[in-house]
N, C-alpha and C positions, 0 to 999 in steps of 0.2 A: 504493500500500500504506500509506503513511504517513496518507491519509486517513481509512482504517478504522481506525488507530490512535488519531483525536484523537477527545478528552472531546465530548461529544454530550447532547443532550435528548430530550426526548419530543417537542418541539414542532417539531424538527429536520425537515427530509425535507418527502415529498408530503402529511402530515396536518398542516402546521401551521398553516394558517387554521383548521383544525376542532379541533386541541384544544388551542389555545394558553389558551382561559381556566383549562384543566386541568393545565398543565402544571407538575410538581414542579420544588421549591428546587432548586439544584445541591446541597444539602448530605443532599439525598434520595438523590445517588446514590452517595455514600459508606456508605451503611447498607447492612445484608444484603439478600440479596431477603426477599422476603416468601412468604407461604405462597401467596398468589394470583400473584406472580409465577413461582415455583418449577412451580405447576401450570399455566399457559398456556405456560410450556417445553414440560414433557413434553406437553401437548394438541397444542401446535404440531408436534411433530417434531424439535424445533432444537437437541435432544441431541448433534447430528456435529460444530455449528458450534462455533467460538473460543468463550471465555466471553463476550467483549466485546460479539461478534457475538450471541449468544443473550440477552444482557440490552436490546439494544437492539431487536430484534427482536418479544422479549415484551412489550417497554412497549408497544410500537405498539399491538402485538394487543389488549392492557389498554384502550388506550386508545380505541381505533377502536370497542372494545364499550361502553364508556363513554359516547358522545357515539353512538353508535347506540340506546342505551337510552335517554339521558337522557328524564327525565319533564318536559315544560311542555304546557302550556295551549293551542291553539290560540288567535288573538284573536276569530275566529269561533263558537267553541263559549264562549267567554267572556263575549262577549255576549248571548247567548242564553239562558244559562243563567243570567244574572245579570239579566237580566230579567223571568223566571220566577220568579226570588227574591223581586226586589224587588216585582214585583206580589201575591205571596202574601202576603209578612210586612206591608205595609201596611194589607191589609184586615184581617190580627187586631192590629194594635197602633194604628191610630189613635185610636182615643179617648184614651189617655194624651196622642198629639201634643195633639191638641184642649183637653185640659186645661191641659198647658202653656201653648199659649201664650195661653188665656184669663187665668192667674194672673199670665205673664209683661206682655199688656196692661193687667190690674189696678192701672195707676199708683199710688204712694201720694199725690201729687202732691194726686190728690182723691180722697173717700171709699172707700176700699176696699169691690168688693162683695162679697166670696169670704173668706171667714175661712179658708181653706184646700181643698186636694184635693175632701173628700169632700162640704164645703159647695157647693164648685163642681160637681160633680155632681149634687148635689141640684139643686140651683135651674135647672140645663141641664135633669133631666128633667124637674122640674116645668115649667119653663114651654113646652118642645119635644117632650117625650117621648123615648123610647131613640132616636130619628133624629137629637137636637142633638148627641148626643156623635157623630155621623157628618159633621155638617157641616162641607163643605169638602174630605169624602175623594175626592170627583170630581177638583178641581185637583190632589190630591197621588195620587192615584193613575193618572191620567195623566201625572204625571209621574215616579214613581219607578218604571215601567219601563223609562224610557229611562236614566232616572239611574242604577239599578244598571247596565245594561248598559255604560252609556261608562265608569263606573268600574271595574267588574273586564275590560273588555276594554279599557283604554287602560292598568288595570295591566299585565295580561300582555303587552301590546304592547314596555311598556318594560322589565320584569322578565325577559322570551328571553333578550334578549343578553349581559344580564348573569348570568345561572345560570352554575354550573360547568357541570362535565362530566357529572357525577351529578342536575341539574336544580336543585344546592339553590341558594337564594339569601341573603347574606347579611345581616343586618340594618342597616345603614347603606345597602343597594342596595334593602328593604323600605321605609323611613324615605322615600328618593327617590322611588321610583318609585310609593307611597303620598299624596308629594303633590302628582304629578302627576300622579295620575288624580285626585284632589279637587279641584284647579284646575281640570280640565277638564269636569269632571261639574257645580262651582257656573258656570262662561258659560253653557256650553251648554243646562242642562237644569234645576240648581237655584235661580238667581234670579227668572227667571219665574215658575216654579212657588210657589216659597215666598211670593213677593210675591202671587200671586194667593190663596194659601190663605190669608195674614195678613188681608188687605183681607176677604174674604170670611167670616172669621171674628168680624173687629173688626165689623165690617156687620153682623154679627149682635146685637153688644153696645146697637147703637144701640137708641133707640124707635119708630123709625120705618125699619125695615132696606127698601134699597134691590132689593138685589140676589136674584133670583128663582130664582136657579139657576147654573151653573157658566158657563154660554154666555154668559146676558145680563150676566152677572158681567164675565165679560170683553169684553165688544164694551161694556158702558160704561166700562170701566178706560183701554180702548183711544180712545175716543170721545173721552175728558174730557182726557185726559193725553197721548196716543200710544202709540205701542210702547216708550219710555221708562219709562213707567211701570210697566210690567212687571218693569226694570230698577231698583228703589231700591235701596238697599244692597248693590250690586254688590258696592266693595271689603271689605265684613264679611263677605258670604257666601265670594268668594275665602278671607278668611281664614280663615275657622269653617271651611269643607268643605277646603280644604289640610290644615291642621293635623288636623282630626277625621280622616281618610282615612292619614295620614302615622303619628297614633298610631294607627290601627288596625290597619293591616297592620304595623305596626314589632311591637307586641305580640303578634298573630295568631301574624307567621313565627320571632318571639323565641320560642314557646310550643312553638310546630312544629317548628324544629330544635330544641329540648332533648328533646322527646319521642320524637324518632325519631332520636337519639345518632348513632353511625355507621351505622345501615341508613334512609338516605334513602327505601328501598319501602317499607318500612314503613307498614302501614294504617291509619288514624285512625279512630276508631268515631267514627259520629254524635254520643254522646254528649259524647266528650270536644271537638270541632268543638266543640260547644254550648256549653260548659263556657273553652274559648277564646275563641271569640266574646265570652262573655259577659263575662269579663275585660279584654278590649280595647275593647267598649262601654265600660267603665264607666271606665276609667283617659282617654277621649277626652271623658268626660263632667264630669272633675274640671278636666281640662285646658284644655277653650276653652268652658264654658260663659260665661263674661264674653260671648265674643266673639257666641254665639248670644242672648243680650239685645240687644246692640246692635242684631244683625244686626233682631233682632222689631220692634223700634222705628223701624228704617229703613224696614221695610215696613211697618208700619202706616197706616191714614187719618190719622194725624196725624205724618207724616213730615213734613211741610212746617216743620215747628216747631225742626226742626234744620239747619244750614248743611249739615255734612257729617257722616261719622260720627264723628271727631274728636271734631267741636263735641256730638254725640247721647252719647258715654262719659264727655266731660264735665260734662255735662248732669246727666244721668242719676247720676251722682257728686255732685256739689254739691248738690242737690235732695232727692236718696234716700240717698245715702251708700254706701259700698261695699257694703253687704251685697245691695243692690237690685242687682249683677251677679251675684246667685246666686238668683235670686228662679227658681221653677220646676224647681230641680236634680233636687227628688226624683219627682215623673212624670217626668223628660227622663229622670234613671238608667235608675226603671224601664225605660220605653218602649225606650231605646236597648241596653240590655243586651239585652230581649228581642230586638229588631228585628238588632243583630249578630249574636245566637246563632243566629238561627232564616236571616238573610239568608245564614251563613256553611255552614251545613248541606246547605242547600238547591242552593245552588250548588255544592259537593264532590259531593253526590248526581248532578245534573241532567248535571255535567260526566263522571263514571261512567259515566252513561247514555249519553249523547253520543259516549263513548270506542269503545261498543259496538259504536251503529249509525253513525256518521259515521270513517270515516276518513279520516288526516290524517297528515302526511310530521312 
């Protein structure tokens, strides 16, 4: 008897592996109930029992609905649906990539050829036609279907366990597990890629461009250098895709729980997604674009010219001067605001979809 009488939690008893990340203060349960507890009493029936007995009883029931409801992501509908994303939103936004980082290899070291954006534009279609601003979209869009997909399903991989009860997750567990899908997305899937589309766009710079296509592109990258060469500027890309991935979702779910206050179901219009997105784009764009210079120059045909990337920030500092770390900011804003907005949309939609027809525990 004396057992029914001692102080008790939610997390207490046969549910507490399942709603321990849910589990209120002890100084929760000196307060009244609540109007949601008060009504899973009477739903329950537990009107006959002791008080003690019916407040521990309704927490349960609270809580058991709680973690039966909760809202996450499969990592399978995650991936899926983020690489549906990511292959859509690349074929409308790469021409701004393209621009960048023409400007970005526009050294001032030696004569500048681009007096800016819209000069670089011009002179790409004069001398290529509307297909130069596409060149190179083969490497990166073979790549960035895989790329969204390991980044929003190794987000949600690590982002499950960490939700509450009610599915939300907090912005410091955002921040984490944001960079470690961007860690995982630059090995596996963004260094390759990025190095094959730098080379292959520099290649174009030249007078005499080597490379005939995406394939022959790489079987001579692979040829001359090895499968290392695919590899330059590993540890700049770690960093740029860590950090850019880290503010992105940190901003995203920072944006997400203010807007949806205390009702977690709460639905998101596309538009406002958009409008999200676009603000976490752009706040990732202030934040490591340094890092995405460097990272361009590691991959470029004239990467050999820096020890490591150390030696390539210092370089590039003493030579150009600081402002030459922001050289291409304003196509990369654009490009990247739109590329979040439309990546972040697409994927709430696709995973909707998903919810529909794919069921999942």
């Amino acid at each position: 008897m004396s057992s029914l009488l001692k102080p008790f939690s939610v997390c207490e008893g046969p549910c507490e592996s399942s709603v321990r990340r849910g589990c209120p203060s002890s100084s929760t349960h000196q307060q009244p109930p609540s109007r949601g507890l008060a009504a899973a009493v009477s739903a329950a029936g537990l009107g006959s029992l002791p008080a003690h007995q019916r407040s521990y009883a309704a927490r349960r029931n609270l809580a058991a609905a709680a973690v039966g409801g909760r809202k996450i992501t499969h990592p399978g509908k995650a991936i899926l649906a983020g690489g549906i994303a990511g292959g859509i939103e690349i074929c409308i936004t790469f021409p701004t990539e393209y621009v960048k980082t023409q400007l970005q290899l526009d050294e001032r070291a030696n004569p500048p050829r681009y007096r800016g954006i819209g000069d670089c534009v011009k002179l790409t279609v004069q001398d290529h036609g509307l297909r130069g601003l596409y060149r190179g979209l083969s490497s990166l869009l073979y790549g960035s279907i895989p790329k969204s997909a390991v980044r929003f399903g190794m987000f949600e991989m690590l982002s499950n366990p960490m939700r509450d009860a009610t599915g939300r997750l907090d912005n410091t567990g955002s921040l984490l597990c944001g960079l470690g899908a961007g860690i995982a997305e630059a090995i596996l899937v963004v260094c390759p890629m990025e190095t094959l589309k730098v080379k292959m766009i520099h290649d174009q710079c030249s007078l005499r461009p080597r490379y005939r296509g995406f394939f022959h592109g790489v079987s001579e990258i692979i040829r001359e250098q090895g499968v290392r060469g695919t590899y330059q500027g590993l540890t700049a890309t770690v960093l740029k895709q860590g950090t850019n991935q880290a503010i992105r979702f940190y901003v995203m779910n920072l944006l997400r729980n203010w807007y949806k206050g205390d009702d977690p179901r709460r639905e998101m219009h596309p538009i406002v997604t958009a409008m999200f997105g676009a603000t976490a784009g752009a706040a990732s764009v202030f934040g490591n674009t340094p890092l995405d210079v460097v990272k361009t120059r590691m991959q470029g045909l004239e990467a050999h010219r820096y020890k490591n990337t150390v030696d390539c920030a210092f370089q590039i500092l003493k030579h150009e001067g600081p402002q030459a770390f922001y050289k291409g900011t304003v196509p990369r804003l654009g490009r990247v605001c739109l590329d979040v907005a439309i990546v972040f949309v697409i994927y709430e939609e696709v995973v909707k979809l998903l919810n529909n027809v794919w069921k999942t525990q």
